[in-house]
VOGU-3710 file (C-alpha; in Angstrom, 3 decimals, decimal comma):
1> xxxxxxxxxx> -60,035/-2,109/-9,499  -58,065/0,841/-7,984  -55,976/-2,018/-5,668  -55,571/-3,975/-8,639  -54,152/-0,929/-10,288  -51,901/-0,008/-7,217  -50,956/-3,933/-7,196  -49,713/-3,755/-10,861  -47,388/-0,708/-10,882  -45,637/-1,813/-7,326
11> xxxxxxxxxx> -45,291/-5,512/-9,436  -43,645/-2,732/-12,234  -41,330/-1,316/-9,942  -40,200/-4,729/-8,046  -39,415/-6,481/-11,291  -38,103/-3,692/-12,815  -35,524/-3,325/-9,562  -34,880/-6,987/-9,857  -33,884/-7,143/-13,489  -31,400/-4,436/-12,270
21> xxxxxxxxxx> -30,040/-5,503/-9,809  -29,347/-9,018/-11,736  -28,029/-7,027/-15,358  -25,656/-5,688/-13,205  -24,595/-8,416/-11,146  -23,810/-10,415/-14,764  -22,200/-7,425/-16,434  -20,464/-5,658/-13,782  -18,695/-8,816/-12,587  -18,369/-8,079/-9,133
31> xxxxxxxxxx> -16,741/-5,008/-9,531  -18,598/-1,369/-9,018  -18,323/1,629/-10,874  -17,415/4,472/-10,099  -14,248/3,389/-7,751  -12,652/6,635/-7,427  -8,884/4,197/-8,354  -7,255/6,880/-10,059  -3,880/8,501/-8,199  -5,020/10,575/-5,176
41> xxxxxxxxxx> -8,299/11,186/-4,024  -11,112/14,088/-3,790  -12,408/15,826/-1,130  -15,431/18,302/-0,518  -14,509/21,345/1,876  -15,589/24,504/2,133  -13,243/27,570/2,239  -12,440/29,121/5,599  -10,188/32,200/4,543  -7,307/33,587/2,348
51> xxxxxxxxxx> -3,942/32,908/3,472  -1,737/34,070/0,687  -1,941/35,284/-2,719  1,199/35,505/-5,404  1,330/36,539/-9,024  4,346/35,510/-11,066  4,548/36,402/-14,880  5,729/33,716/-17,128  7,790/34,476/-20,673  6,316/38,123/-20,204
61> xxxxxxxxxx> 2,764/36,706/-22,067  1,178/34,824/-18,944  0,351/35,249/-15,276  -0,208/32,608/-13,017  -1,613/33,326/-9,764  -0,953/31,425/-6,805  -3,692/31,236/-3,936  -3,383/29,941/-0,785  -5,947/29,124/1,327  -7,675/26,920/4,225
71> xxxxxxxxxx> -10,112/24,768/3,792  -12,534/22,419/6,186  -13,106/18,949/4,509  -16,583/17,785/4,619  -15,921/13,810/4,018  -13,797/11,223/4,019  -11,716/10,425/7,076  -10,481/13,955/6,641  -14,182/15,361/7,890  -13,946/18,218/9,934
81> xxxxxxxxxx> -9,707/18,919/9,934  -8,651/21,890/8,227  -6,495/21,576/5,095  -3,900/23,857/3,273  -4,607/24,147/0,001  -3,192/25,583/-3,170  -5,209/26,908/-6,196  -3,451/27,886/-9,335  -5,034/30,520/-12,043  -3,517/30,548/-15,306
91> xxxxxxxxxx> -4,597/34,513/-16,279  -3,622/33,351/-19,606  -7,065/32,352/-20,392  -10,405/33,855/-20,015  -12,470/30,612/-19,014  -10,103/30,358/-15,936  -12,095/29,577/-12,692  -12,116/32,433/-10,229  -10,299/32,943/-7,252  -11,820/30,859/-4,230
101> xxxxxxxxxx> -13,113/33,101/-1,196  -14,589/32,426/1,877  -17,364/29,468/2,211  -16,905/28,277/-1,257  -17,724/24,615/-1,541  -15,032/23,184/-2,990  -13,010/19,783/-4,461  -9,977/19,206/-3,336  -7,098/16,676/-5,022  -4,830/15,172/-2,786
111> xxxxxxxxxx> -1,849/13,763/-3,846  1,282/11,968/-1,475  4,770/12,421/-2,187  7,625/11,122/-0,314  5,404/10,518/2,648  3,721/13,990/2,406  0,259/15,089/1,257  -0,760/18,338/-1,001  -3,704/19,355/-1,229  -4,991/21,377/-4,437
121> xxxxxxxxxx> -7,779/23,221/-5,690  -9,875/20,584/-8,438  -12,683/22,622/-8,847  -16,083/24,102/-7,582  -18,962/22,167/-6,288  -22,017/22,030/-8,893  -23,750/19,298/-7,623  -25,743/21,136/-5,011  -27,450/23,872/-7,495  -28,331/20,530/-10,279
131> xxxxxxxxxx> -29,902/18,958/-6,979  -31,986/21,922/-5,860  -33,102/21,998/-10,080  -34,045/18,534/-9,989  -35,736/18,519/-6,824  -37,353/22,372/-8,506  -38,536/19,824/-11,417  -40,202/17,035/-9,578  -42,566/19,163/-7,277  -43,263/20,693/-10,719
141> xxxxxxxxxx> -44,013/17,616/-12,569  -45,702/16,258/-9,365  -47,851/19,398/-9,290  -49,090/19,245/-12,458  -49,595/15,853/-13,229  -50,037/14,545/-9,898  -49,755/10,605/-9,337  -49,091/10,464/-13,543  -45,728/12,984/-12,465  -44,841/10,144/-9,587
151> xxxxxxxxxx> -44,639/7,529/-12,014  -42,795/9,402/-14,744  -40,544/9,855/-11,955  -39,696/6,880/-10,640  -39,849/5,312/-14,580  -37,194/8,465/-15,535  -34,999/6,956/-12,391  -34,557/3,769/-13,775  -34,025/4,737/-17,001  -30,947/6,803/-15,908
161> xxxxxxxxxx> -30,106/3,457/-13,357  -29,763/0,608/-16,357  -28,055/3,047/-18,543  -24,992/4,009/-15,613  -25,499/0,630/-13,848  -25,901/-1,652/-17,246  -25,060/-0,005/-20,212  -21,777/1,539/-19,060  -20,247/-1,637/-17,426  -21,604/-4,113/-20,032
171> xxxxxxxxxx> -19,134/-1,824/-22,547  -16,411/-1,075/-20,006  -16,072/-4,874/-19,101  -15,826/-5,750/-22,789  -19,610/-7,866/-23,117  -21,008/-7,466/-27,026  -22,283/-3,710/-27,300  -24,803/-4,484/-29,599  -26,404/-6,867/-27,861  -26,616/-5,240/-24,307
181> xxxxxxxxxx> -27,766/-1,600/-25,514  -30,612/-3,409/-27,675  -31,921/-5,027/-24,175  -31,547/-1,697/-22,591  -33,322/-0,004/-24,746  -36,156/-2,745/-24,767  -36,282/-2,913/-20,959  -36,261/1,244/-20,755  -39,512/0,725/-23,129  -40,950/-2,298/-21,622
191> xxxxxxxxxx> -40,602/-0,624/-17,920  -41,886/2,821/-18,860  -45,032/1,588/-19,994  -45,644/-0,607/-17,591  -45,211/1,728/-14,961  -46,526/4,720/-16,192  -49,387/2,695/-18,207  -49,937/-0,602/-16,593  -50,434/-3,490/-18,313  -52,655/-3,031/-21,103
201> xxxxxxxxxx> -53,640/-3,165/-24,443  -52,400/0,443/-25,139  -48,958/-0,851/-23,367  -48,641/-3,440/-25,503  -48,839/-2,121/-28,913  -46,803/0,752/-27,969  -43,930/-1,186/-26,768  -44,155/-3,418/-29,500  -44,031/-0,620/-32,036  -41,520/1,224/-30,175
211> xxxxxxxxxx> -39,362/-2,098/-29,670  -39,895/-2,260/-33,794  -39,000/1,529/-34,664  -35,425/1,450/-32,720  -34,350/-1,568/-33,896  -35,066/-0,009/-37,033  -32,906/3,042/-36,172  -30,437/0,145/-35,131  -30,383/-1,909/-38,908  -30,135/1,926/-40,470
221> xxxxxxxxxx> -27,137/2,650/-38,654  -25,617/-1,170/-39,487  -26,191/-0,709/-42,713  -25,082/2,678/-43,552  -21,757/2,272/-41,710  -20,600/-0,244/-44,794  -20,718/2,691/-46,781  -19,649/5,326/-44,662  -16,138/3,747/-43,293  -17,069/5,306/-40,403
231> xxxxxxxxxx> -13,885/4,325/-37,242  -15,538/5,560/-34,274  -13,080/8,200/-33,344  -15,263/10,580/-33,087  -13,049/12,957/-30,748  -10,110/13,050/-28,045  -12,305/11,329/-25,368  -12,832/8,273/-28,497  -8,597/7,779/-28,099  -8,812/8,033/-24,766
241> xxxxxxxxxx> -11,252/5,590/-24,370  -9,841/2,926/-27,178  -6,314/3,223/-25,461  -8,537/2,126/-21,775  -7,785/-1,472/-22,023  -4,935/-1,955/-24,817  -5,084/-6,123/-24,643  -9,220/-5,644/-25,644  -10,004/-2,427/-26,633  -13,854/-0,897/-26,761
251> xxxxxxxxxx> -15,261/-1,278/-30,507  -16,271/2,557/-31,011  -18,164/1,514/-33,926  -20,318/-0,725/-31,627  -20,384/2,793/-28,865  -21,558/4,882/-32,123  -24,533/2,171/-32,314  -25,786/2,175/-28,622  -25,234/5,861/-28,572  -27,632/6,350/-31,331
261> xxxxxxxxxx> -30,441/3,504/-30,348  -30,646/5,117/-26,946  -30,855/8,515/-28,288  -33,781/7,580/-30,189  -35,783/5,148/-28,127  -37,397/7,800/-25,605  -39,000/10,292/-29,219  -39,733/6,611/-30,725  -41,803/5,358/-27,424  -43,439/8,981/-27,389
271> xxxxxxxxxx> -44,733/8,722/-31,030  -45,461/4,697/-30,519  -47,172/5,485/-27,201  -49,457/8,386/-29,194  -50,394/6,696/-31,492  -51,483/3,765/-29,704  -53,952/5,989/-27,077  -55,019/7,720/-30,197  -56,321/4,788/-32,046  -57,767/2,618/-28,551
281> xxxxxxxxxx> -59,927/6,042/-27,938  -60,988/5,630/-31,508  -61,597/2,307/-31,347  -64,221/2,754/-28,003  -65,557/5,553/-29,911  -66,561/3,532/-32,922  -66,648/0,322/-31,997  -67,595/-0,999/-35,529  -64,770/0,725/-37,084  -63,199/-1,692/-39,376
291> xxxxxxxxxx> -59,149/-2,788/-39,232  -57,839/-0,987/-42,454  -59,973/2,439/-41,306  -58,387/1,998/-37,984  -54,744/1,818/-39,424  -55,733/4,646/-41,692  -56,551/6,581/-39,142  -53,021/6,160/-37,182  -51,230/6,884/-40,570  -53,563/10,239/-40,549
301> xxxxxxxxxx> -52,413/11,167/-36,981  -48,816/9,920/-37,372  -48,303/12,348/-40,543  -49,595/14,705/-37,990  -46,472/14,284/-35,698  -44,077/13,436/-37,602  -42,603/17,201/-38,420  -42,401/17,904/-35,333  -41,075/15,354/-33,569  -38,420/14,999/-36,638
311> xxxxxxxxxx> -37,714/18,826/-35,883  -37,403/17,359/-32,047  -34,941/14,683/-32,522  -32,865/16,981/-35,324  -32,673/19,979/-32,884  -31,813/17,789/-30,032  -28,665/16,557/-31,817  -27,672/20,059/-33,328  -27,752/21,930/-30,201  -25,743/18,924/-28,403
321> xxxxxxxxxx> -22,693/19,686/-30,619  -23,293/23,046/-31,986  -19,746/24,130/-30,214  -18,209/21,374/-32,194  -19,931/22,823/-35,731  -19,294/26,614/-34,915  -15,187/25,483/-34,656  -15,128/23,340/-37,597  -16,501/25,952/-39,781  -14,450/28,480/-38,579
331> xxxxxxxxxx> -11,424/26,749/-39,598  -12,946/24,959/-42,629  -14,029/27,464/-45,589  -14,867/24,281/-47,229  -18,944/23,107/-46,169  -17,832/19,590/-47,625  -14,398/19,363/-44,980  -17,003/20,130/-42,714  -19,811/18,037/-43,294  -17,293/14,557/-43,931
341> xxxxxxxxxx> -15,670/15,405/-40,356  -16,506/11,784/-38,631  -18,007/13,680/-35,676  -20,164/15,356/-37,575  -21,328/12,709/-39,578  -21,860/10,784/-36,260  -24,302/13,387/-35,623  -26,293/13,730/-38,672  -27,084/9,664/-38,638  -28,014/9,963/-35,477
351> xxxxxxxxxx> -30,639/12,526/-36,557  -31,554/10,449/-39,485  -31,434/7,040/-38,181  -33,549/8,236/-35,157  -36,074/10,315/-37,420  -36,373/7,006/-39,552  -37,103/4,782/-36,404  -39,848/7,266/-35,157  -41,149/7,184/-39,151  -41,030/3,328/-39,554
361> xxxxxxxxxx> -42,564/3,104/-36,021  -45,821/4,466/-37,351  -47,155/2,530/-39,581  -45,677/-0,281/-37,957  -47,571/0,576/-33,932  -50,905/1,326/-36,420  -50,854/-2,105/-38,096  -50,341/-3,701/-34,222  -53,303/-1,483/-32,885  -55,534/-2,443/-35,923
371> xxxxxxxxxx> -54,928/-6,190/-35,468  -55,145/-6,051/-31,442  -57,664/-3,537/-30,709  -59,595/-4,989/-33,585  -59,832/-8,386/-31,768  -60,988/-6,770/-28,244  -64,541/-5,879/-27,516  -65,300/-2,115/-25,719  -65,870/-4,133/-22,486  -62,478/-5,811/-23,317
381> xxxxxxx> -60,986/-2,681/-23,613  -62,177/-0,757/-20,930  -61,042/-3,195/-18,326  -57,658/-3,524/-19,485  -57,254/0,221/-19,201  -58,210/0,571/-16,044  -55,295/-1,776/-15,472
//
């Protein structure tokens, strides 16, 4: 039964790879992402030394200092030459990056005018600390939780895969919104639980109570956007992002949607997921307990974790734009300017419509397990989870 087991979540990963790979061949159109088009290009180096360093005052209020500096680029065709670069430091503000000095990993913009390249300072490079982090967090999760941790893993992977590879291009390349973050969100739920569960009886009613719950987070938001006139300009980035492709612009209302299904789906699979390995242990506990008990039971748990996973979801959201509350209310003395701000009422249905989703998903993943466990015998049961 253990090769059977094996067999099932390398079936997972396959299929889940495949429907992948194919989303993105349909959405994506033969383009890629990520092209790195825009004017100029980047570079990685790391600082050799100091050249040069002037300070010029502008209107008597601001400073801006000029550093010069060499620098040995660490890709590209430019690998190993050494560049002259310039950084600029506008002492004006506070939240000004610091000077460069000597080994600093670096990205450097290079731009070409009238046949001649500059090279200047973009910024540091971040991407090595977040890498040591996330390798810190999978030997930790791998520790603890051992071949459970490996499949969380690889299930967290290609969650974060169909959401940059399939999500993102389906909206960029102008396919319906709704549609394609709906069939993210089911595949994210479908694929978790078949990886990290197998196929099974506790699978099954999960993801079809999870499936249930976020498309009831998705109706919420459709139906309370009639009344809120909501535009989807939620900030600059929204303009930006409207203005992309002028002939076809994005529908931000549609954006606004996926951003709030996919918010809630992972706290909706946790509580649908719960609740259905609550109620299958019950039900090989007392195998003669009857259908209505058994649904009365999940209600009795679910009430359990509801608060906090409400508190969860809420929390989540307020901390994401807490920068964007503290500046609103610091130039609004008035809590109702505040609160009818369109980002901030972005935020607040997010919290709602997801809290509803995880609240509608369960009654809705008891009344599956009750009419599906309810039908299997303990034997029944048993082998399916060892699948």
């Amino acid at each position: 039964m253990k090769n059977k087991e094996i067999f099932v979540r390398i079936a997972a990963v396959l299929i889940s790879a495949l429907l992948i790979f194919a989303a993105y061949s349909y959405v994506a159109g033969g383009a890629s992402i990520f092209k790195g088009e825009m004017e100029g290009r980047t570079v990685r180096a790391r600082v050799i030394r100091v050249t040069d360093v002037e300070s010029q005052s502008v209107t008597g209020e601001s400073e801006i200092v000029t550093v010069y500096f060499k620098a040995q680029a660490l890709n590209t065709d430019l690998r190993g030459k050494t560049l002259d670069v310039i950084q600029e430091i506008d002492k004006t503000y506070a939240f000004s990056p610091k000077q460069v000095e000597q080994n600093d990993k670096i990205l450097v913009e290079s731009y070409t005018e009238g046949g001649e390249t500059q090279f200047y300072f973009g910024d540091y490079v971040r991407i090595t600390p977040l890498l040591w982090l996330l390798a810190i967090f999978c030997v930790l999760i791998i520790a603890f939780s051992k071949m459970q941790g490996v499949k969380t893993i690889i299930s967290l992977g290609f969650t974060c895969i169909s959401v940059f590879c399939v999500l993102i291009p389906a909206i960029l390349n102008g396919h319906n919104i709704y549609l394609w973050s709906i069939i993210v969100c089911i595949y994210i739920t479908v694929m978790t639980l078949c990886i990290i569960s197998g196929f099974n009886m506790k699978a099954l009613c999960a993801g079809i109570g999870c499936v249930c719950g976020v498309l009831c987070a998705g109706i919420v938001v459709l139906i309370t956007d009639k009344f809120l006139n909501m535009t989807g300009l939620l900030e600059e980035e929204s303009i930006y992002l409207y203005q992309l492709y002028p002939d076809n612009p994005i529908n931000l209302k549609a954006v606004i949607f996926a951003m709030i299904i996919v918010g809630a789906v992972g706290a909706v699979m946790d509580v649908s997921m719960s609740i259905s390995s609550s109620l299958y242990e019950l039900r090989i506990k007392s195998p003669d307990i009857k259908p209505a008990e058994l649904m009365k039971s999940g209600f009795t748990i679910g009430r359990d974790m509801m608060g906090t996973m409400a508190n969860t979801l809420v929390l989540a959201y307020i901390g994401s734009s807490l920068t964007c509350v503290l500046l609103l209310v610091s130039y609004n003395a008035n809590i109702e300017q505040v609160i009818n701000k369109e980002m901030i009422v972005a935020e607040i249905l997010q919290a709602l419509a997801g809290s509803m989703g995880m609240l509608l998903t369960l009654p809705l993943t008891s009344a599956v397990c009750a009419a599906i466990y309810y039908k299997n015998s303990i034997k029944g049961a048993d082998k399916n989870a060892a699948c």
